[in-house]
C-alpha positions in Angstrom: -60.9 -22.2 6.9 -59.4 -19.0 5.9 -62.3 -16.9 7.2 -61.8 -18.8 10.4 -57.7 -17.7 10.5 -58.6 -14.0 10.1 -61.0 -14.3 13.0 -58.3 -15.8 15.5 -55.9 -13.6 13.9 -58.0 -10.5 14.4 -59.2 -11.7 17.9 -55.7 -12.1 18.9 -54.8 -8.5 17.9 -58.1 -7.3 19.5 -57.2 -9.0 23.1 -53.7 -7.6 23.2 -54.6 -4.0 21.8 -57.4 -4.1 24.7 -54.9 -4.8 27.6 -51.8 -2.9 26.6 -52.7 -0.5 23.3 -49.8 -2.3 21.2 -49.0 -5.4 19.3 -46.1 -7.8 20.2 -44.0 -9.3 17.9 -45.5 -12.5 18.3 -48.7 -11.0 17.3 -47.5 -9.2 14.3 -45.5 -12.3 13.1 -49.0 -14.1 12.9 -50.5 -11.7 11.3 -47.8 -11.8 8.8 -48.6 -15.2 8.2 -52.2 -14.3 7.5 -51.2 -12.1 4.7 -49.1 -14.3 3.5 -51.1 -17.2 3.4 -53.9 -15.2 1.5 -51.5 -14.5 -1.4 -50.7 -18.4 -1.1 -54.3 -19.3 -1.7 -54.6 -16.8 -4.1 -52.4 -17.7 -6.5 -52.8 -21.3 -6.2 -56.4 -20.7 -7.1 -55.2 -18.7 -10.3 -53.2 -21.5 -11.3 -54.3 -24.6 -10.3 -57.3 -24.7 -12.9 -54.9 -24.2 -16.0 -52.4 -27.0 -14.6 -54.8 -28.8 -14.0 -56.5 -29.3 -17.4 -53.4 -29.9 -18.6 -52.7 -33.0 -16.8 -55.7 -34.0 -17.6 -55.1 -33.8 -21.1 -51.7 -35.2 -20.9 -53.6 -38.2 -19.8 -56.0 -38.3 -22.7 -59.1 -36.7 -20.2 -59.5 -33.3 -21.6 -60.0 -32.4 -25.5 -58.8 -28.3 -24.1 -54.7 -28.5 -25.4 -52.5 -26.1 -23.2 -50.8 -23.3 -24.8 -47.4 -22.5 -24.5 -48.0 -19.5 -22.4 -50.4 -21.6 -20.2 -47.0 -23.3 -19.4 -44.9 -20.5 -18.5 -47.8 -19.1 -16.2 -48.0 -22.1 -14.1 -45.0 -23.0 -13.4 -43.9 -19.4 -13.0 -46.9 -18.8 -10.5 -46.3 -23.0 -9.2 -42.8 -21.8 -8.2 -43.9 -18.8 -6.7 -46.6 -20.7 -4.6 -44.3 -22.9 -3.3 -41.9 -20.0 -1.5 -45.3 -18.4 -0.6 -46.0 -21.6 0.9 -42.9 -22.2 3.0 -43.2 -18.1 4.0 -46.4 -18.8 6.2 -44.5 -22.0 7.7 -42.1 -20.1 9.2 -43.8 -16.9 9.7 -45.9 -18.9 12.2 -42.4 -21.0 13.5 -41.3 -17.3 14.2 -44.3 -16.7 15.7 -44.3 -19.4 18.6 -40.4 -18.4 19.0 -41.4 -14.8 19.8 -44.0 -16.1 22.2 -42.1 -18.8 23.8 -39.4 -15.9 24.2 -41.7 -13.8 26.1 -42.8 -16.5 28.4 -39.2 -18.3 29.4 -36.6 -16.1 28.4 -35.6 -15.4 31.9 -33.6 -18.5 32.0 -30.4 -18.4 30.9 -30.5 -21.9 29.7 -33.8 -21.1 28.2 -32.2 -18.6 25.7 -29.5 -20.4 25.2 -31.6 -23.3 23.6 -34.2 -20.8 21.9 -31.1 -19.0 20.0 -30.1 -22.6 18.9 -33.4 -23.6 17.8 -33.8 -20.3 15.7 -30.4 -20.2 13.9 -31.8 -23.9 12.9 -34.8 -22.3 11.5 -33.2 -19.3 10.0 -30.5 -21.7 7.9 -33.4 -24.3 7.0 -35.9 -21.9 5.9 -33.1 -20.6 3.2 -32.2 -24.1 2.2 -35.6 -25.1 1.9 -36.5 -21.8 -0.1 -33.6 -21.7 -2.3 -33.5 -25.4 -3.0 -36.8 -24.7 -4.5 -35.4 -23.3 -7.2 -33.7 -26.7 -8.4 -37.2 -28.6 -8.8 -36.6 -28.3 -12.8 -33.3 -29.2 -12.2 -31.1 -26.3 -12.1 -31.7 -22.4 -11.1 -31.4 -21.3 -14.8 -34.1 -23.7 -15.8 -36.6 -22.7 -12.4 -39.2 -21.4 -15.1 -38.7 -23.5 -17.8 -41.1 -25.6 -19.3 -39.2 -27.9 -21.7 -36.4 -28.7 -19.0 -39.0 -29.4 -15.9 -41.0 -31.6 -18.7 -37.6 -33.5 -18.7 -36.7 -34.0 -15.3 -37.3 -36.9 -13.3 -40.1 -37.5 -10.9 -37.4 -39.0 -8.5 -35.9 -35.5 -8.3 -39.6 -33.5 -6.8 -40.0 -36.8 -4.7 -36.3 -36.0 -3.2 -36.9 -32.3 -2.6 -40.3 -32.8 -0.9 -38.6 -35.2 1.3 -35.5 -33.2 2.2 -38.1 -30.4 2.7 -40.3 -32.5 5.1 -37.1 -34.1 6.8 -35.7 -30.3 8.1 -39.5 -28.8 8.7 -40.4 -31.7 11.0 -37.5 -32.0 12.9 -37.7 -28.1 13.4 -41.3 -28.8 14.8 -40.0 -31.1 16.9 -37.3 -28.8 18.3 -40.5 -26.2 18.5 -42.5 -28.5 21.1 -39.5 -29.6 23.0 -38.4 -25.9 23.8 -40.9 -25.5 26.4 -42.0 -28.1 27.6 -38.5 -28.5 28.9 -39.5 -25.3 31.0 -42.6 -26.6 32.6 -40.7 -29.0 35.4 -39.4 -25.8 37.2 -42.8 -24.0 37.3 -44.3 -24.6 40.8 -48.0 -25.7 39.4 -50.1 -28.7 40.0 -49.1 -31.5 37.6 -52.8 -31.1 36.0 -52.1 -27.4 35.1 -48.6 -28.6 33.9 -50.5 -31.4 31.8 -52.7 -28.6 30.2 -50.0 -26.2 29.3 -48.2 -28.8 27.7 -50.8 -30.3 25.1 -51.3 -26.3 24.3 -47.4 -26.0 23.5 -47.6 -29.7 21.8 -50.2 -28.6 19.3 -47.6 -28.0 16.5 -47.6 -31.6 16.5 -50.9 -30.9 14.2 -48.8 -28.8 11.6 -45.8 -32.1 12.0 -48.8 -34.2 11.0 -50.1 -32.7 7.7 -47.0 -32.0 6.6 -45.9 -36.1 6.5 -49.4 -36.2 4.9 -48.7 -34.0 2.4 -45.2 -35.4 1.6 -46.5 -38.5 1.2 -49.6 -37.6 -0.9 -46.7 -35.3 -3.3 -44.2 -38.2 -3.6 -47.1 -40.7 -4.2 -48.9 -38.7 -6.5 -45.9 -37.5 -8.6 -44.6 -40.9 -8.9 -47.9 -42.2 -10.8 -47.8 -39.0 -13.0 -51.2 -36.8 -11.2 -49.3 -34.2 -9.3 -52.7 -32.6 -8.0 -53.5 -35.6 -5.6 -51.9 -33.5 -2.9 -54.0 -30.3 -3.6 -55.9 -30.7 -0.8 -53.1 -31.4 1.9 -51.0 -28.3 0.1 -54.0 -26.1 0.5 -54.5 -27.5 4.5 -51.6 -27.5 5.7 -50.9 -24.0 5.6 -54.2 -23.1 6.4 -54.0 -25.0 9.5 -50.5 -23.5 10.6 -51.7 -20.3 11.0 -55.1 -21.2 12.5 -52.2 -23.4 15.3 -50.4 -20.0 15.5 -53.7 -18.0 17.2 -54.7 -20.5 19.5 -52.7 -20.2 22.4 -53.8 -16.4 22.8 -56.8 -18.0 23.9 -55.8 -19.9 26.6 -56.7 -17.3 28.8 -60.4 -16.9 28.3 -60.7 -20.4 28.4 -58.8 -21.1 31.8 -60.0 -20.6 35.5 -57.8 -17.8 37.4 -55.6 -20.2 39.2 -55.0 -19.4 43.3 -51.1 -17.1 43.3 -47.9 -18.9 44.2 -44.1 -17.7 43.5 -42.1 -19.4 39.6 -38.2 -19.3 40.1 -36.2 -21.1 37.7 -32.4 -22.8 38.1 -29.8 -19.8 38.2 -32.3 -17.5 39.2 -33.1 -15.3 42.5 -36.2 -15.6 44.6 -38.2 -13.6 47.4 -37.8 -10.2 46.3 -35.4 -10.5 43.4 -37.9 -12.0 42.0 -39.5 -9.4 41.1 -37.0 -8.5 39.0 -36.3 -11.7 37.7 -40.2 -13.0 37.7 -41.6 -15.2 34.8 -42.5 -12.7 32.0 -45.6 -13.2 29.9 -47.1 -12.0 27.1 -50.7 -10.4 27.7 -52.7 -13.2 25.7 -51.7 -15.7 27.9 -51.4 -13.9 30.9 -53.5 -16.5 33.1 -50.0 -17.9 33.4 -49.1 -14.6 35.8 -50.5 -16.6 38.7 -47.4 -18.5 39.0 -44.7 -15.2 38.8 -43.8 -11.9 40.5 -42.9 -9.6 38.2 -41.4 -6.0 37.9 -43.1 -3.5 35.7 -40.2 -3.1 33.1 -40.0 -7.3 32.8 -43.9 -7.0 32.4 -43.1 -4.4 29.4 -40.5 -6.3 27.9 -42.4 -9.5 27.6 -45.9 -8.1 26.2 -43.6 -7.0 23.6 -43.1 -10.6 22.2 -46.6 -12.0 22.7 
């Protein structure tokens, strides 16, 4: 699945270089994610093997004992797995913020909600990252063996569910941002229909990471943290693959017939081309439904 993120990825970059010879920040972000989420696999394919076999023998199924520095490299490289982990999440978060900036941000209510919804991100994404560093129970103890050995499986169980908790509910806040938009743009409810499943498809990202939770809390409570590899290695995967997809939208819709967008608290007629939908070149099938000025057609290509 990884081969299949740096073809969207690159695909993405290729469509926007070939319209306007620069990348957005939308763009970049994604890319970001990609990099991010190949030092994620990376190093959980460095580590997994070794912690592993020692669950295995732990439960009398492997004659191979760890060593004590087979200890201090997993959870050391465990610990940094799980902030590279949370890095792609919101890497593609900020992402779909940049685009969704570039699309609506010429209502004033619009930005108003979007700087709400990314000061939530901002604050959860450091309490989700630094809280990370109490899963052995304090800071001081983040890479040690002998006191994570000791701590209790209630205390992962309650950090993967805080963690789940404030990602989900950002998702949540990621959909709703806007869809809320598409009742003032002057479409056909079918084409509104279609452009909201495209925004709602971070409800895929919502639904492996409640899979995930649930496989982690499950699978640490009967003592065979590893159940969840496959949902820890997906779900990340999968976010990023999410993030490219709406770049495509507009190789895969028909060129719709032109009509005017105007949104509450803004001009029309000719201010509207100064005050026109702005969208980023990816998705630019959505230009149908605007008049635009040259400098607001600038400004948004810079986000997408």
């Amino acid at each position: 699945m990884c081969v299949v993120d740096v073809l969207l990825t690159t695909g993405r970059f290729y469509l926007r270089w070939r319209k306007v010879g620069r990348l957005g920040w939308g763009a970049i972000l994604n890319g970001a994610a990609l990099v991010v989420l190949i030092a994620f696999l990376a190093t959980y394919q460095v580590y997994l093997p070794i912690d592993y076999n020692a669950q295995l023998y732990a439960l009398g199924l492997s004659d191979i004992a760890p060593t004590k520095r087979d200890a201090y490299f997993t959870l050391k490289m465990g610990t940094a797995n799980v902030m590279l982990f949370w890095a792609v999440i919101f890497l593609v978060k900020a992402s779909f913020l940049a685009l969704y900036w570039g699309v609506f941000s010429v209502s004033r209510g619009f930005r108003r909600a979007w700087w709400a919804v990314a000061i939530y991100h901002f604050v959860t994404f450091w309490a989700i990252f630094l809280s990370v560093l109490w899963h052995c129970g304090e800071p001081k103890h983040v890479v040690d063996p002998v006191a994570c050995s000791k701590r209790p499986q209630t205390l992962v169980v309650t950090l993967v569910s805080f963690w789940c908790v404030l990602n989900v509910f950002g998702d949540l806040l990621i959909i709703a941002l806007p869809l809320g938009m598409l009742k003032t743009l002057r479409m056909e409810r079918s084409q509104k229909v279609g452009l909201g499943v495209l925004f709602a498809i971070v409800i895929i990202d919502i639904v492996f990471d409640i899979l995930r939770t649930i496989y982690t809390a499950s699978s640490y409570l009967s003592n065979f943290p590893d159940h969840n590899a496959v949902w820890a290695l997906c779900e990340p995967t999968i976010a990023v693959m999410v993030c490219a997809l709406p770049s495509y939208r507009g190789l895969l819709s028909r060129r719709r017939s032109k009509s005017s967008t105007s949104f509450p608290g803004t001009a029309t007629s000719k201010s509207n081309d100064r005050q026109g939908l702005r969208v980023p070149v990816e998705m630019d099938d959505l230009s149908a439904y605007s008049l635009h000025s040259r400098s607001e057609v600038r400004s948004g290509q810079d986000l997408g």
